[in-house]
MDTraj code that builds the backbone (N, CA, C; nanometers):
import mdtraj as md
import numpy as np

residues = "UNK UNK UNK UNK UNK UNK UNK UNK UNK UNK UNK UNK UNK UNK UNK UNK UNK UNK UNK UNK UNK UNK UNK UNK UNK UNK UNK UNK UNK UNK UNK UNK UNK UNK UNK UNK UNK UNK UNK UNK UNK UNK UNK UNK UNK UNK UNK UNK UNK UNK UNK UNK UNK UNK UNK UNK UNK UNK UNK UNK UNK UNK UNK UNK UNK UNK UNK UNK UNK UNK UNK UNK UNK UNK UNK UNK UNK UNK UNK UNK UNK".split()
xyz = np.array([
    [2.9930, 0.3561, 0.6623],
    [2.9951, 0.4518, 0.5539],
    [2.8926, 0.5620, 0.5856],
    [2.9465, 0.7019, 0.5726],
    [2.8583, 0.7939, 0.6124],
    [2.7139, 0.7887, 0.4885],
    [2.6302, 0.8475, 0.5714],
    [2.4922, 0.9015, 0.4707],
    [2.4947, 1.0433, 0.4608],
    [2.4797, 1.1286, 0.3545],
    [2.5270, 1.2589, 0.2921],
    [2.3741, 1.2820, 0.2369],
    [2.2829, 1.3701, 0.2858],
    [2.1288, 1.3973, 0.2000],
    [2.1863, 1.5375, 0.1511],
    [2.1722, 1.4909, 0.0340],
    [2.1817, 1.6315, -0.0104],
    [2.0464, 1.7114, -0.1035],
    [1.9710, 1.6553, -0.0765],
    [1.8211, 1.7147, -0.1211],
    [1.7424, 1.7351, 0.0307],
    [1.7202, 1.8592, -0.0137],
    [1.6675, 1.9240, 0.0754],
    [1.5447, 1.9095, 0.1329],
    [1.4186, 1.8162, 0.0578],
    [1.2813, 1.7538, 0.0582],
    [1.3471, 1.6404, 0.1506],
    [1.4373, 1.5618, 0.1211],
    [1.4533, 1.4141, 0.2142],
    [1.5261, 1.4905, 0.3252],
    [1.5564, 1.5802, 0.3565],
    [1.6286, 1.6802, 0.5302],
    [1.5070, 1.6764, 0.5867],
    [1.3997, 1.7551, 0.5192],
    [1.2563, 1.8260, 0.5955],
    [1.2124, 1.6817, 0.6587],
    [1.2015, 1.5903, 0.5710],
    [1.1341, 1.4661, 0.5656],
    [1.2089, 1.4131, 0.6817],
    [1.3492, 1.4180, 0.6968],
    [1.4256, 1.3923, 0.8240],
    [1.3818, 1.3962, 0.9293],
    [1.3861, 1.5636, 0.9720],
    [1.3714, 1.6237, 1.0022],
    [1.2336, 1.6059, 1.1017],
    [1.0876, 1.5963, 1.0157],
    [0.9848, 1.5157, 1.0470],
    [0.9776, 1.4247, 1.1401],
    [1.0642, 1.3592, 1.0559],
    [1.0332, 1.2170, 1.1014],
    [1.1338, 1.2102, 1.2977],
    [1.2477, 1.2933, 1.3149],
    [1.2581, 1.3034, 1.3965],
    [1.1900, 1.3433, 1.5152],
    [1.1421, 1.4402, 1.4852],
    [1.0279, 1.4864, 1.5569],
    [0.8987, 1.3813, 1.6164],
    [0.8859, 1.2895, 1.4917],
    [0.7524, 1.1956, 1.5244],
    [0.7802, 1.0952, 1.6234],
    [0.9103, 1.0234, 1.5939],
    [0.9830, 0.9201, 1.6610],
    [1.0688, 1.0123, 1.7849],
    [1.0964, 1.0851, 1.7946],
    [1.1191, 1.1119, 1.9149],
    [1.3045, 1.1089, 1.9549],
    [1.3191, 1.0749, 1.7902],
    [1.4631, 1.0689, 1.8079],
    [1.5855, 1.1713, 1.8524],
    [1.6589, 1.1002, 1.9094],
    [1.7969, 1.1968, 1.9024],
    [1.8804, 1.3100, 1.8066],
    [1.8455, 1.1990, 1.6931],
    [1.9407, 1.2666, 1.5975],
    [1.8519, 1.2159, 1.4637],
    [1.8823, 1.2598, 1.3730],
    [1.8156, 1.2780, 1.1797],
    [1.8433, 1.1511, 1.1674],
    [1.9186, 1.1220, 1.2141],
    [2.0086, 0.9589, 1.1860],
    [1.9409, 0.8437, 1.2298],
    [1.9399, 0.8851, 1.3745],
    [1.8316, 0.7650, 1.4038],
    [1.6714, 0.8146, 1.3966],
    [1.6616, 0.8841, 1.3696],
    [1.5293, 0.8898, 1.2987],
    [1.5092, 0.7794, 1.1496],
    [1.5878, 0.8342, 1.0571],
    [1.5902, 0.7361, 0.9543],
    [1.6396, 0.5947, 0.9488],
    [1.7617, 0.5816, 1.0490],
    [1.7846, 0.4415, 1.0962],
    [1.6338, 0.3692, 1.1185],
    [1.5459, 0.4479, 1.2237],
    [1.3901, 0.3889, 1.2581],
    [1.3056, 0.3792, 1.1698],
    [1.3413, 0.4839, 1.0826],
    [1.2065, 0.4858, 0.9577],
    [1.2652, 0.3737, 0.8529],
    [1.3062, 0.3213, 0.8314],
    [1.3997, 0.2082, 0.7718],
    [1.3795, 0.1118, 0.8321],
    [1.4299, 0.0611, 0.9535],
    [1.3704, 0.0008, 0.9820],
    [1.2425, -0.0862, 0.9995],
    [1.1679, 0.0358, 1.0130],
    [1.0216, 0.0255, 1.0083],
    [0.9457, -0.0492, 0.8599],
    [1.0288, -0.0012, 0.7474],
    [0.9627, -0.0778, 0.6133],
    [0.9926, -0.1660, 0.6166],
    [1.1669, -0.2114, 0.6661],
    [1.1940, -0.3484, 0.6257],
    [1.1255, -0.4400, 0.6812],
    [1.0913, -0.4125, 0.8473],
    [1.0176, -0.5192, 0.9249],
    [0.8902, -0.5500, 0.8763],
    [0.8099, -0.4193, 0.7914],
    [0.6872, -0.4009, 0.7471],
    [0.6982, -0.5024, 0.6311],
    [0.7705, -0.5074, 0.5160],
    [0.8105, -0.5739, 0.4063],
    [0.8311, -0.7059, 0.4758],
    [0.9120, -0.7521, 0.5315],
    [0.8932, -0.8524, 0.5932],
    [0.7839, -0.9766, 0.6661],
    [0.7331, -0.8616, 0.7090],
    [0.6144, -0.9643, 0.7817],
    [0.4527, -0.9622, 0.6033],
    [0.4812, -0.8996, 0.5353],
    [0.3830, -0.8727, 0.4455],
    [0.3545, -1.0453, 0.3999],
    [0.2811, -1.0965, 0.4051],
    [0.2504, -1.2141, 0.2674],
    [0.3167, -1.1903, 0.1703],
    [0.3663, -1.3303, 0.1592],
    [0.4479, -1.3423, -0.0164],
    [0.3297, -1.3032, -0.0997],
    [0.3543, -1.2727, -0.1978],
    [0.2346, -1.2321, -0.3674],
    [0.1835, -1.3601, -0.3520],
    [0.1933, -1.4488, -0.3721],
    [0.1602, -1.5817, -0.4754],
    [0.0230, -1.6098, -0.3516],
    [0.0650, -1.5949, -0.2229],
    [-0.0661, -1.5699, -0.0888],
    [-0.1672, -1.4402, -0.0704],
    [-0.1132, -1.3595, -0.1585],
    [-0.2014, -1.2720, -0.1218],
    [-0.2880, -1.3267, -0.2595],
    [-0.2578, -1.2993, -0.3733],
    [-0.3343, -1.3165, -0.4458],
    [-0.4425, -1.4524, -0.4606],
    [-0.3428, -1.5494, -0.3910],
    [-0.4513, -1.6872, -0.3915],
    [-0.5667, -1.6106, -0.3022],
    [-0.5812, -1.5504, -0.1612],
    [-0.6686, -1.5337, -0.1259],
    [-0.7900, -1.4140, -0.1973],
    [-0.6986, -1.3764, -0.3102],
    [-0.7806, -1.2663, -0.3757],
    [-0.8823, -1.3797, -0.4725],
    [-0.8115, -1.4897, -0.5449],
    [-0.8732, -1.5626, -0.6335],
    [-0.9755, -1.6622, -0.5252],
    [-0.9707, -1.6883, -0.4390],
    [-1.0811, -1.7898, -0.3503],
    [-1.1894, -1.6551, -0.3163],
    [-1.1700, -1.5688, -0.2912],
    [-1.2896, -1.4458, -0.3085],
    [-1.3825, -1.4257, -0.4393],
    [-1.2753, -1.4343, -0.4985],
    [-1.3638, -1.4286, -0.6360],
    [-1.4418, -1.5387, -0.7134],
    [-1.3483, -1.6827, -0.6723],
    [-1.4275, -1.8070, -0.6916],
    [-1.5577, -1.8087, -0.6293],
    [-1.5575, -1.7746, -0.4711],
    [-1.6528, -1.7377, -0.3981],
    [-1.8211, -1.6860, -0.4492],
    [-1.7655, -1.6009, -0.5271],
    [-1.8803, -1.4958, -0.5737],
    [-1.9884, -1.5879, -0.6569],
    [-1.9298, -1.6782, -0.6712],
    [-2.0190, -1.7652, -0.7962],
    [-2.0173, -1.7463, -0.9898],
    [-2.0893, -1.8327, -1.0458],
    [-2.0577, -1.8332, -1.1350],
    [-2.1270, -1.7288, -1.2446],
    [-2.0750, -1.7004, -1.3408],
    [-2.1273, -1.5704, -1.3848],
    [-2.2323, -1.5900, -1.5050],
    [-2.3380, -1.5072, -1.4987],
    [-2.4892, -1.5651, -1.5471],
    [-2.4270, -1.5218, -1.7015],
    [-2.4456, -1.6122, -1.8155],
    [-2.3952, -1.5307, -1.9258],
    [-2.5375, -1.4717, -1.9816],
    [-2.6741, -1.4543, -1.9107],
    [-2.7802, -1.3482, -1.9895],
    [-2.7415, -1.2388, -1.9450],
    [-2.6250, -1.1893, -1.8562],
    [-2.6774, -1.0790, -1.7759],
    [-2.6290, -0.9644, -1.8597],
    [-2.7247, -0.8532, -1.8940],
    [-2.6810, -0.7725, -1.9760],
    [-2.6362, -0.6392, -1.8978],
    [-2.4809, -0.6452, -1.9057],
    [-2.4007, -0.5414, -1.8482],
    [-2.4632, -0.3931, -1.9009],
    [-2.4958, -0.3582, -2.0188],
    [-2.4901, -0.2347, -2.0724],
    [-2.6371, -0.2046, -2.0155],
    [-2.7439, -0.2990, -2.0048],
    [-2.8786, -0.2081, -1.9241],
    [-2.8706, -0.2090, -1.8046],
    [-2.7869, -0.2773, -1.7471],
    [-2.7539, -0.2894, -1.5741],
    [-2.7424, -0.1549, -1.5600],
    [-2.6081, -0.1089, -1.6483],
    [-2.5264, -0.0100, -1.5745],
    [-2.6379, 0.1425, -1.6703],
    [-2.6714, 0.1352, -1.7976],
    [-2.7826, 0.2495, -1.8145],
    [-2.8949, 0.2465, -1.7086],
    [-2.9462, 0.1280, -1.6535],
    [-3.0487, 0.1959, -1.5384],
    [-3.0081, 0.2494, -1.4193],
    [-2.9005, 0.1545, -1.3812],
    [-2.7794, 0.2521, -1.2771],
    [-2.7650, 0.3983, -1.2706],
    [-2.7261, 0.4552, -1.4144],
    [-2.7203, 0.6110, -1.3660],
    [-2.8373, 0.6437, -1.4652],
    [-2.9677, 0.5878, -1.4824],
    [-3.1106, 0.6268, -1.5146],
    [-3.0952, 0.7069, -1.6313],
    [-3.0113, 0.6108, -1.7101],
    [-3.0601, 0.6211, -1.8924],
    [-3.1656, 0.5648, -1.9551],
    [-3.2477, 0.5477, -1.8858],
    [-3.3364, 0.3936, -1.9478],
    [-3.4554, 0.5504, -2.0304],
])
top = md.Topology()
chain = top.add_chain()
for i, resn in enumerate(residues, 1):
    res = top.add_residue(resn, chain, resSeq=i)
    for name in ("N", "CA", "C"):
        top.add_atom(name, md.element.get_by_symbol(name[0]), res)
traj = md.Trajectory(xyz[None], top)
């Protein structure tokens, strides 16, 4: 089935991208740039892995002091005191 761009921002963008990749044609330029996300999307970590390693970072940090008073932390920070 043919591909028909008919906005003129995704031609330039073509267009570009031919140029970068070195391609033949607009076509396989975007054939490559397509490519390129899916393999990218692909190899990415599932969510449920990225975020576990976001939550063992944050477990990491330790436990949180409940005296610590946020509002004079951050007034001596930018020297309201």
């Amino acid at each position: 089935m043919p591909l028909y761009v008919r906005d003129e921002r995704v031609n330039q963008l073509a267009e570009q991208a031919q140029k970068i990749l070195k391609a033949p044609t607009k076509t396989d330029a975007i054939r490559q740039a397509l490519e390129r996300v899916v393999k990218e999307d692909e190899q990415r970590p599932p969510l449920a892995e990225r975020l576990e390693k976001i939550k063992q970072r944050y477990q990491g940090m330790g436990s949180v002091d409940p005296d610590f008073d946020e509002k004079a932390f951050l007034d001596e920070m930018w020297g309201d005191i």
